[in-house]
C-alpha positions as CSV (number, residue, x, y, z in Angstrom):
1,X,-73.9,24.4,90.3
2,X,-70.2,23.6,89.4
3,X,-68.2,24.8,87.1
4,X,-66.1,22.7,84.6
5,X,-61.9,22.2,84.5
6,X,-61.6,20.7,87.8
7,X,-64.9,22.6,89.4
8,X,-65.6,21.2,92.8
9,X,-69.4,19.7,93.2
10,X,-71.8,20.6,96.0
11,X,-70.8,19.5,99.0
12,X,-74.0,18.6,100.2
13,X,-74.5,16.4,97.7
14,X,-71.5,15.3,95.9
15,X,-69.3,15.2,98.9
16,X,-66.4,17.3,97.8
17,X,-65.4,15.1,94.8
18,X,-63.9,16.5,92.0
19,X,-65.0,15.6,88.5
20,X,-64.6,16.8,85.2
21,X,-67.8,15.2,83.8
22,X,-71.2,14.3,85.6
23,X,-73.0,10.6,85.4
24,X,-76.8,9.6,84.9
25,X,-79.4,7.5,83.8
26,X,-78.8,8.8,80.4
27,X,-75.6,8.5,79.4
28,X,-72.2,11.0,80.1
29,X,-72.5,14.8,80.1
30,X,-71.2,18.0,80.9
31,X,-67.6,16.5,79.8
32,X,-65.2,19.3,79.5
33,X,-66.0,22.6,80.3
34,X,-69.6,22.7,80.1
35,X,-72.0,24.1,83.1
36,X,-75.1,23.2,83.7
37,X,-78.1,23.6,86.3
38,X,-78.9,20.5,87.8
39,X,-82.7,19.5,86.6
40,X,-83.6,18.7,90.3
41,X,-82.2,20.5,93.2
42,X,-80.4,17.7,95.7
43,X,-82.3,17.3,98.6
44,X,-79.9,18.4,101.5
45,X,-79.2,15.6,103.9
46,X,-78.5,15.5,108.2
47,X,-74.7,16.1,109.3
48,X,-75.0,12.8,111.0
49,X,-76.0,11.2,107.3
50,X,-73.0,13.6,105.8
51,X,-70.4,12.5,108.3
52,X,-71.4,8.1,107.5
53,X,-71.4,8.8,103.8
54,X,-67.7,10.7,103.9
55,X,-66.0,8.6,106.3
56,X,-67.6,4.7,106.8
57,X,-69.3,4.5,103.3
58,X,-67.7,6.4,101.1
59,X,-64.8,3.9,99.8
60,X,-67.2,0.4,100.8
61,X,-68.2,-1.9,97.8
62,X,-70.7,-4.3,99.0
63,X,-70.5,-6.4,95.1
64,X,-66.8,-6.1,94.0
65,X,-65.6,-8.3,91.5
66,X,-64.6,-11.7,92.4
67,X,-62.3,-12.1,89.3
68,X,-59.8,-9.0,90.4
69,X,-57.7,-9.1,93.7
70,X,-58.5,-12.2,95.3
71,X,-57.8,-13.3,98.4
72,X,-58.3,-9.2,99.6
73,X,-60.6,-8.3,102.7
74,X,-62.5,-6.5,99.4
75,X,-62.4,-10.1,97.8
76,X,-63.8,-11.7,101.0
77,X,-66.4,-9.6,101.6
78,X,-67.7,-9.9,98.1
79,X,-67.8,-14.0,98.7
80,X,-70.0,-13.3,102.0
81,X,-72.2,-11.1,100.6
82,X,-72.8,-13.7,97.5
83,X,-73.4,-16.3,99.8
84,X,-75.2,-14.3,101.7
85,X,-77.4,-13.5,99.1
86,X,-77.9,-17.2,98.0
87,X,-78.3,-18.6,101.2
88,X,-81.6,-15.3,101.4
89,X,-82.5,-16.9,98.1
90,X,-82.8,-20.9,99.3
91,X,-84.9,-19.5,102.6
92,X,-87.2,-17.7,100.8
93,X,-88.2,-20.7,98.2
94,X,-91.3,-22.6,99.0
95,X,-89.4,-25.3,98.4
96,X,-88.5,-28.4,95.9
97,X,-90.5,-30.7,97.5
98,X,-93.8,-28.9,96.8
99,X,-94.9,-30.2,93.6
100,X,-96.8,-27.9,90.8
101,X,-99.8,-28.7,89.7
102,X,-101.3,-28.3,86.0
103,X,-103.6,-29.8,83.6
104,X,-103.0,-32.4,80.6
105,X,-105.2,-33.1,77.3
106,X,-106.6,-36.0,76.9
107,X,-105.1,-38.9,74.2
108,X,-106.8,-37.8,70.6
109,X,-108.7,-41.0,69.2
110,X,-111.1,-41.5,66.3
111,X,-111.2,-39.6,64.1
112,X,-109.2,-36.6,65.6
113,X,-106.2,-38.6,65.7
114,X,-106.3,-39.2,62.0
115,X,-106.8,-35.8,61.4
116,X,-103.7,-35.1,63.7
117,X,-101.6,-37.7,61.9
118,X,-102.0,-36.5,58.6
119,X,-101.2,-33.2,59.4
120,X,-98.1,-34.0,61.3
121,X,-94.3,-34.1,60.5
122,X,-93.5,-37.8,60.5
123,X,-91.2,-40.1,59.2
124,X,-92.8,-42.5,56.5
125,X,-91.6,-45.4,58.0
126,X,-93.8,-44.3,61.5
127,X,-97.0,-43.9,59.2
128,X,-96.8,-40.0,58.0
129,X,-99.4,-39.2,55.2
130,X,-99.7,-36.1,53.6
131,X,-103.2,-34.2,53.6
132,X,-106.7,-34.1,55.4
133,X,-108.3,-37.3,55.0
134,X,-112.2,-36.6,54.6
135,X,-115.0,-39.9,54.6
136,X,-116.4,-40.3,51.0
137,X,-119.3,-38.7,50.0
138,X,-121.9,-40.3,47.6
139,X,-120.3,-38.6,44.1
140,X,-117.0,-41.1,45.1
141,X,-117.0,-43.9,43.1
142,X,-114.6,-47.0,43.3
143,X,-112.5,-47.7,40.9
144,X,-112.7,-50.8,39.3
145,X,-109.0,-50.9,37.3
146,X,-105.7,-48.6,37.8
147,X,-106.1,-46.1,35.1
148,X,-103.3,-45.9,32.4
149,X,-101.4,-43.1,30.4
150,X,-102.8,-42.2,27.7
151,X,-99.5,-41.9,25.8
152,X,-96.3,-43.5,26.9
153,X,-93.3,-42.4,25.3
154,X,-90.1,-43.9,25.4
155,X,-86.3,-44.4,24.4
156,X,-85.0,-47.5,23.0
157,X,-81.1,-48.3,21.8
158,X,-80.3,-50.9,18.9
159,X,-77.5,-53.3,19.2
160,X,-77.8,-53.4,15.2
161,X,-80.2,-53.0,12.8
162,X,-81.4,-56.8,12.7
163,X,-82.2,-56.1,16.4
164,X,-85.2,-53.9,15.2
165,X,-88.1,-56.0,15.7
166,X,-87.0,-57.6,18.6
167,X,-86.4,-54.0,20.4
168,X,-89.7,-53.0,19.2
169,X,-91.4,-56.2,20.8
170,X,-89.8,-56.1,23.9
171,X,-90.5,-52.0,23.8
172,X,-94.2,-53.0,23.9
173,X,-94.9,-52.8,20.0
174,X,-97.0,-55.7,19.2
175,X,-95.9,-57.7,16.9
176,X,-98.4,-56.9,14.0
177,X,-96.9,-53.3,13.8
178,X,-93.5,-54.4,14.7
179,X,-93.7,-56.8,11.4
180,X,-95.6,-53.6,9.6
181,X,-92.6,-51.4,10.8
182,X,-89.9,-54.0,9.6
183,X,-91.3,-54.1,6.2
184,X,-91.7,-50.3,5.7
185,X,-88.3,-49.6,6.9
186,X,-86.5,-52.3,4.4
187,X,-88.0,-50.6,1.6
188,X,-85.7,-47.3,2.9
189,X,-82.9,-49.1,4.2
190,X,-81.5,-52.7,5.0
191,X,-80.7,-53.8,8.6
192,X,-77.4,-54.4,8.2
193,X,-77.0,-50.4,6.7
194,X,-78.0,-49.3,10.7
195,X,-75.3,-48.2,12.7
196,X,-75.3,-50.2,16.2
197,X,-76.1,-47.7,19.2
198,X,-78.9,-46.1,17.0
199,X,-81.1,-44.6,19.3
200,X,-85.5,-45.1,18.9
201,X,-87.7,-42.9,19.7
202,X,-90.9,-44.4,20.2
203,X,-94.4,-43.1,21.2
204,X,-97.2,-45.7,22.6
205,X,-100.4,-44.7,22.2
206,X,-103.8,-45.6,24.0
207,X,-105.1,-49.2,24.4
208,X,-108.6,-50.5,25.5
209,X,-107.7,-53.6,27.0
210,X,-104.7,-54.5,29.0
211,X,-104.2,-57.8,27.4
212,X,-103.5,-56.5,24.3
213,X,-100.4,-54.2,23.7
214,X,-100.1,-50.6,23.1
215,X,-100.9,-49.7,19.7
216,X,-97.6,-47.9,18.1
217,X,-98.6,-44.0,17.4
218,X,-94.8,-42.9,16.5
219,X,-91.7,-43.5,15.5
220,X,-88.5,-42.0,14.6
221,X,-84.8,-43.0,14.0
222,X,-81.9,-42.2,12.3
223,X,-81.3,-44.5,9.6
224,X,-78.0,-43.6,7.9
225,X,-76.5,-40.4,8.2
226,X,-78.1,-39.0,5.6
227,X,-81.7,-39.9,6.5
228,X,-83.7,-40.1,9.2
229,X,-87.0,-42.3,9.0
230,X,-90.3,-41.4,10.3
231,X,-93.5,-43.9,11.2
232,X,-96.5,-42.3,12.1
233,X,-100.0,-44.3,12.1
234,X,-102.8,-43.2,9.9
235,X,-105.9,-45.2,11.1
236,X,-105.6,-48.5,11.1
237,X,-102.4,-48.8,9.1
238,X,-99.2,-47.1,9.8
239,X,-96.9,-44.7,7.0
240,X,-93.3,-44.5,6.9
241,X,-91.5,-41.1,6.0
242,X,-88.2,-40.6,4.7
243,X,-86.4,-37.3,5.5
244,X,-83.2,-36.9,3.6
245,X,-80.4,-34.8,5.4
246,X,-78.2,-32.6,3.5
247,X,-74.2,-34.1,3.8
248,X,-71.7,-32.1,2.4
249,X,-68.3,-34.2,1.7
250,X,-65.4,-31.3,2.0
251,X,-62.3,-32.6,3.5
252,X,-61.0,-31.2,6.5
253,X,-57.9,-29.6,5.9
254,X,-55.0,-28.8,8.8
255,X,-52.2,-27.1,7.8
256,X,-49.3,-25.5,10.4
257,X,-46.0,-25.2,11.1
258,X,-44.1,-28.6,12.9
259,X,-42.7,-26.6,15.6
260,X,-40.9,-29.0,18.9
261,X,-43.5,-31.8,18.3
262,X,-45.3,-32.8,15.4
263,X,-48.3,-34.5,17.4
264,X,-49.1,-31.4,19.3
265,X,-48.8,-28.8,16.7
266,X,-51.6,-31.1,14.5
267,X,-53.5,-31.5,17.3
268,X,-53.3,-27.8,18.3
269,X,-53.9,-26.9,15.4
270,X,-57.4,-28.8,14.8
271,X,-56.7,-32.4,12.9
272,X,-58.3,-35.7,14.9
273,X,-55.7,-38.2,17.0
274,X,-56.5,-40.6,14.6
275,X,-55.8,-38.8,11.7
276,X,-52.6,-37.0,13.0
277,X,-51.2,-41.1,14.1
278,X,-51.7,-42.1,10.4
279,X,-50.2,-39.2,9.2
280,X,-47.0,-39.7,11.0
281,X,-47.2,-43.3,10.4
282,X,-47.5,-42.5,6.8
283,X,-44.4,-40.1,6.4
284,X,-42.2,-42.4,8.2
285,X,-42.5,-44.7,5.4
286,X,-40.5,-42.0,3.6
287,X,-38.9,-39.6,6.0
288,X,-37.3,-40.2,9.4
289,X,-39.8,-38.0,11.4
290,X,-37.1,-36.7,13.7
291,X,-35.3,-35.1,10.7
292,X,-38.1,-32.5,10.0
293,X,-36.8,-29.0,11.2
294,X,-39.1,-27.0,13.1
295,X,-39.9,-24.8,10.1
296,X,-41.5,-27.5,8.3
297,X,-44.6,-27.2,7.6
298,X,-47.6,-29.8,7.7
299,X,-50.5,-30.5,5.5
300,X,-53.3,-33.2,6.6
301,X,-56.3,-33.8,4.3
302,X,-59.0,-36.3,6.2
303,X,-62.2,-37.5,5.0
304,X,-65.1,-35.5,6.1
305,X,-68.9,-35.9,5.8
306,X,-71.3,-33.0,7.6
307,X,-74.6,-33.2,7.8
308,X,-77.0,-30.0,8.1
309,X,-78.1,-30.8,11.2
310,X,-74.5,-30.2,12.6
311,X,-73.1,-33.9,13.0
312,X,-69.8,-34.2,12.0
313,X,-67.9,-37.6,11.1
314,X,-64.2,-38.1,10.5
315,X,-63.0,-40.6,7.4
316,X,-59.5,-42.1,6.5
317,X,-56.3,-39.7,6.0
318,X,-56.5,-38.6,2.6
319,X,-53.5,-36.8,2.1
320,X,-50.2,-36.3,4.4
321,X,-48.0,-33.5,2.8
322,X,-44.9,-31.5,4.1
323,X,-43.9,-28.5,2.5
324,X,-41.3,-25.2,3.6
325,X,-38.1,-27.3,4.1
326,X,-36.1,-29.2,2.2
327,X,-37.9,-32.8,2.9
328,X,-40.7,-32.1,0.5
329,X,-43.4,-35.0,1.0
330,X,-46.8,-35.2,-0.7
331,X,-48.2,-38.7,-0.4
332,X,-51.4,-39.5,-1.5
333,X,-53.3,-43.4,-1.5
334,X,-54.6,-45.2,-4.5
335,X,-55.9,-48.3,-5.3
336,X,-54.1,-50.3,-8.5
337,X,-54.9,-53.6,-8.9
338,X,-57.5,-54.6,-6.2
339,X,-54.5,-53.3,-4.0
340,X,-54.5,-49.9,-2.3
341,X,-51.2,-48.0,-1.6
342,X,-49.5,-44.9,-1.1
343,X,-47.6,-43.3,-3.7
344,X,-46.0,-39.4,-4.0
345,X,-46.6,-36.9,-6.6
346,X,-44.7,-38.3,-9.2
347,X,-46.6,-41.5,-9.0
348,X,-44.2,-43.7,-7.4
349,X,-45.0,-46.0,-4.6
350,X,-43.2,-47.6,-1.6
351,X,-40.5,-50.2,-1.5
352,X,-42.3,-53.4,-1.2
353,X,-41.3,-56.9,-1.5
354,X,-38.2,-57.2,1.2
355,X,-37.3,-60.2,3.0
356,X,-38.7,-60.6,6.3
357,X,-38.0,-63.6,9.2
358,X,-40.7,-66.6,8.0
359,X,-40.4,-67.8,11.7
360,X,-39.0,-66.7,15.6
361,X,-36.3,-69.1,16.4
362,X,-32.8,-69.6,15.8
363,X,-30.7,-70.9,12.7
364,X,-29.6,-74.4,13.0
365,X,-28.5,-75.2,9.7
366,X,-27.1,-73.0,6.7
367,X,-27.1,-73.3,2.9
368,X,-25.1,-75.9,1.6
369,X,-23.1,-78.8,1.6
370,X,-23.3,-81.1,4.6
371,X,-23.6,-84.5,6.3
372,X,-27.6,-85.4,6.1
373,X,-28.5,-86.2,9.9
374,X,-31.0,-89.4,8.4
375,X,-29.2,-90.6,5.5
376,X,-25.5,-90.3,7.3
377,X,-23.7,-88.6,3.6
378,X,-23.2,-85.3,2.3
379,X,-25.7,-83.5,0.4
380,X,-26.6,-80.3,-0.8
381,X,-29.1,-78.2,1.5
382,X,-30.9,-76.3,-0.7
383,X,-32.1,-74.1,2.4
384,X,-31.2,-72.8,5.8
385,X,-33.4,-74.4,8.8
386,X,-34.6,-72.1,11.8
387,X,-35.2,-74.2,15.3
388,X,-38.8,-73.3,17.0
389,X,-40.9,-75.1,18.9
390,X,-43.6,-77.0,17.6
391,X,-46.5,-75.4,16.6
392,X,-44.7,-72.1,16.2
393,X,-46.3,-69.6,13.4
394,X,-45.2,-69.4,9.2
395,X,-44.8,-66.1,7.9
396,X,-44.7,-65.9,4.3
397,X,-41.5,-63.9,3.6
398,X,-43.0,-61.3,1.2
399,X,-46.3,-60.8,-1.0
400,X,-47.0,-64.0,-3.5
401,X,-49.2,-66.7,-4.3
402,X,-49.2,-69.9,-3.5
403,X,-47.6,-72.1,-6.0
404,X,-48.2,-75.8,-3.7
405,X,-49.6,-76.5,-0.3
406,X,-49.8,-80.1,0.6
407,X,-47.4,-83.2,1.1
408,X,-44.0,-83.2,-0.6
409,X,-41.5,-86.4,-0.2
410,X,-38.8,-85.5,2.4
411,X,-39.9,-82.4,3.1
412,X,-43.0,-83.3,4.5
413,X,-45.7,-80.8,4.8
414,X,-44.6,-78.1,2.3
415,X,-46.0,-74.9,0.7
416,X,-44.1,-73.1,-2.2
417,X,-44.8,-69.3,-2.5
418,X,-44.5,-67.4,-5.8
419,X,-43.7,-63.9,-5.5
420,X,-43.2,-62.7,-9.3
421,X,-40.6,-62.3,-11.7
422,X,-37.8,-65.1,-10.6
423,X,-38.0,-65.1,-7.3
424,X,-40.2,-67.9,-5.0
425,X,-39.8,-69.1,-1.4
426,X,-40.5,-72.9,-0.1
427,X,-41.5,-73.6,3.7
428,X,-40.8,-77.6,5.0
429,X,-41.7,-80.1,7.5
430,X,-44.6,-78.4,8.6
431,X,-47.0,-79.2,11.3
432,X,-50.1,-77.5,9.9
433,X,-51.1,-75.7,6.3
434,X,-53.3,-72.6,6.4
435,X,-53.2,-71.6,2.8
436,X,-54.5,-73.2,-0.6
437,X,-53.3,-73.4,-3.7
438,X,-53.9,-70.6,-5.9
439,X,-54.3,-68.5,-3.0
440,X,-52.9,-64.5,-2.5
441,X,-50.5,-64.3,0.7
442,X,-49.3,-60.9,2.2
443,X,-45.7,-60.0,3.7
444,X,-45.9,-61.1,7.2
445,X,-50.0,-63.8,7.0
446,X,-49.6,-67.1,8.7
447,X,-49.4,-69.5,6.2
448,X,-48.6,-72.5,8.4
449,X,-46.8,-73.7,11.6
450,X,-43.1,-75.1,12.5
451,X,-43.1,-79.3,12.9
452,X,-41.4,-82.4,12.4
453,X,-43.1,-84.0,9.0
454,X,-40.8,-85.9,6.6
455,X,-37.3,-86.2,7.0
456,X,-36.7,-84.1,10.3
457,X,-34.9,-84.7,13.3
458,X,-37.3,-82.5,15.1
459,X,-39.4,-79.4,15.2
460,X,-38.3,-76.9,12.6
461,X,-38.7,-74.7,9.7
462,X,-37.1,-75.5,6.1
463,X,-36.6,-72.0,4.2
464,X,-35.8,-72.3,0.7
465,X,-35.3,-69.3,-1.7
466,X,-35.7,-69.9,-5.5
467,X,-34.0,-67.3,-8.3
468,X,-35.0,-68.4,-11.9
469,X,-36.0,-71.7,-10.2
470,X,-32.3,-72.2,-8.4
471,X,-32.3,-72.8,-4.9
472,X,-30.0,-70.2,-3.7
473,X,-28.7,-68.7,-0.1
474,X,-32.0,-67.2,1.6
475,X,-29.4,-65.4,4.0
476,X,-27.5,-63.8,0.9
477,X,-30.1,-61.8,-1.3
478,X,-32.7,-59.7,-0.4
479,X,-34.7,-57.8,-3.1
480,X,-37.4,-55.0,-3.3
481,X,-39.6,-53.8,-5.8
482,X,-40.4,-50.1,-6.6
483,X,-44.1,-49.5,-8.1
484,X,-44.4,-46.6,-10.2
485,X,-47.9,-45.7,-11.8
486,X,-48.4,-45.1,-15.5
487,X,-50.3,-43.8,-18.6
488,X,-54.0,-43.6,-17.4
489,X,-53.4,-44.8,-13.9
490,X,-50.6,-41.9,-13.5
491,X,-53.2,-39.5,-15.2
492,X,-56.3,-39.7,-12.6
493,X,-53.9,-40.2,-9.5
494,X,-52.7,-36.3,-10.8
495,X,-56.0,-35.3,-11.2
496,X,-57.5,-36.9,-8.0
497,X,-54.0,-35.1,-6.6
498,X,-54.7,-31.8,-7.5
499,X,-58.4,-31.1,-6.5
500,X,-57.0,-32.4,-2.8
501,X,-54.7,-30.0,-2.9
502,X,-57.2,-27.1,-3.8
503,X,-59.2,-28.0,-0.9
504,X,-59.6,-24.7,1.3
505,X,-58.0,-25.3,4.8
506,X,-60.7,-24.8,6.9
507,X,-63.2,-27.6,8.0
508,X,-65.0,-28.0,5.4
509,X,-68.8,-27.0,4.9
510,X,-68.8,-24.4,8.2
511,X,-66.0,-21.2,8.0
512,X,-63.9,-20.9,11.2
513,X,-65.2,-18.8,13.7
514,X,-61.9,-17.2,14.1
């Protein structure tokens, strides 16, 4: 019996120690004041046994812990009695010497092996195989040929339509239905009408000989954007199908406001790269794009075709427009005269018709009188010459057609341009003629290249400009012309103007989700 808050414990069997709690096998009780009856009585020992336990035992550890206070008589006596303990240990082995007899199985061969190695894990390249392998019974029979699909079906990409038989062919097709296929699809579409990249999808059906090829059971393709072209076989003979897909032709129309950047508020705001490059290339023509304030406002019309299975494509710039600040734009292009421009709501078009470098060199010469380098007196140059090397590119000077292209006295090589009303330009001493009489030329083609034909000293361009048949200073005028549309022209380019402009804005066939 003891009693808790610093009770003192039996002497006879807890030696006089004071404790406030009691340990034993099963854990820590009677902490704190609790007191308890000990479950079985102590078993009350000799004085001699009392004496040992208080005064030789009581404070001995035979196992301290060699990790705390080393180099202590406690320490030491902890080493002794681990070596002690091993040395007990090594005395009481029977010894490594004595070896320890057991039993192995013998090698698997025959048929147990193979039954062992097909159901082991091993690497393929060792031999592994994969289930039990069994002998063959007498309803086994070999086969005489590798069996084949039944069906094979497969993808196939055109380079272009005239590729369409040859794809076919080397798809497997033979080439009676690949010639059957060719004609039935001409009677839909030409070749030349499908789009390079056009995907086939082709179905193979079952052949009873492997000599001869698969016997084509399907086919189907996307012919133009608007129709997609089925061939199926029926019997011997095989059927084409046409199936028409709905397009619907609404432009797409952007509209917002200019903001820091034009380019990123288009784009933002839904209109293609393409579209919003043309578009600023477009305005330019009119407007210094830097000058449009932030509050101006954009409008971008693009050609649009959708078809009802959801593909979408993206056409030519059909209107560029800027509206809400005081550079007004609408620009809009038609085609006049086999030639296609852009012209603004009131029907005028740009400035065409301005001078431009015929060649990249320097001047050498200018207009007028001077000592002839050949003939050693003055004359009259009727031009200005521009020093290039040989071979270096003609530009004609502005739009025209060619008045003369061939071999001309002094001047060599020659090619005269008329350009309309009184004005025409002459080119000399060229080293090569690109253009024909009769011929249209744009600002800027290559009509020929610089040389030294005729009277020339060396390699260079002779640039003559003609007013009312006059040679005159090429250096001194410049001159532009300023289309403007009229009576019925004027008329549809209004009316084509104004259903553009009551296109919703939106993209077309499908409403904006937001």
């Amino acid at each position: 019996m003891f009693a808790g808050g610093g009770g003192t414990f039996d002497d006879g069997v807890f030696g006089g120690h004071r404790a406030l709690f009691l340990r034993n096998d099963h854990g820590l009780e009677l902490g704190g004041g609790a007191v308890v009856t000990p479950a079985f009585p102590p078993v009350p020992g000799t004085a001699l046994s009392t004496r040992l336990k208080r005064r030789v035992f009581a404070n001995v550890d035979l196992a301290p812990d060699l990790g705390a206070r080393i180099g202590t008589l406690t320490w030491y006596r902890g080493v002794a009695t681990c070596v002690g303990l091993c040395a007990m240990t090594f005395l009481m082995a029977p010894g490594f010497e004595t070896p320890i007899y057991g039993t192995v199985a013998p090698a698997l061969i025959g048929a147990d092996l193979d039954a062992a190695r097909a159901q082991a894990i091993k690497p393929l390249a060792m031999g592994a195989t994969m289930g039990y392998h069994v002998a063959a019974t007498s309803l086994v029979a070999p086969l005489t040929d590798t069996p084949e699909r039944p069906i094979i079906s497969l993808d196939a990409k055109l380079a272009s339509g005239d590729a369409l038989l040859s794809v076919l062919k080397r798809s497997g097709v033979g080439a009676a239905d690949a010639e059957q296929v060719g004609a039935l699809v001409t009677k839909a579409v030409s070749f030349d009408q499908i789009q390079p990249g056009t995907m086939l999808d082709i179905t193979l059906g079952r052949r009873t000989d492997k000599a001869q090829a698969r016997p084509l059971q399907n086919m189907a393709f996307r012919a133009r954007f608007d129709l997609k072209l089925e061939v199926a076989r029926n019997g011997n003979s095989l059927s084409l199908k046409q199936i028409p897909i709905a397009i619907d032709h609404t432009p797409l129309r952007v509209q917002g406001a200019i903001g820091s950047s034009l380019y990123r508020s288009a784009r933002a705001a839904g209109a293609p790269a393409k579209a919003v490059e043309s578009f600023i290339r477009t305005l330019a023509t009119r407007v210094p794009v830097s000058h449009l304030g932030s509050n101006c406002k954009f409008d971008i019309i693009v050609k649009q075709a959708r078809a009802a299975t959801g593909e979408v494509q993206l056409g030519n710039l059909l209107y560029a427009g800027v509206s809400s600040c005081d550079n007004k734009v609408q620009l809009m292009p038609w085609e006049s005269n086999g030639k296609t421009e852009w012209f603004d709501g009131g029907g005028k078009g740009n400035k065409t018709g301005m001078m431009a470098m015929p060649a990249n060199g320097r001047f050498s010469s200018a207009f007028g009188m001077r000592r002839h380098p050949i003939l050693g007196y003055n004359r009259m140059h009727k031009g200005i010459d521009i020093a290039a090397p040989w071979g270096t590119p003609v530009y004609a000077a502005t739009d025209g057609t060619v008045q003369f292209a061939g071999r001309s006295a002094g001047y060599g090589n020659f090619i005269k341009l008329n350009h309309g009303g009184a004005f025409g330009t002459g080119y000399g001493h060229l080293s090569r003629i690109v253009v024909r009489g009769g011929q249209s030329v744009r600002k800027g083609q290559v009509i020929g290249a610089v040389g030294n034909t005729g009277m020339s000293t060396g390699p260079h361009l002779h640039y003559e400009l003609y007013k009312n048949g006059v040679a005159v200073n090429p250096r001194s005028v410049a001159f532009s012309s300023l289309r403007q549309l009229t009576g019925s022209d004027l008329g549809a380019f209004r009316s084509k103007l104004s259903q553009l402009l009551s296109v919703p804005v939106g993209r077309g066939a499908a409403k904006d989700e937001d």
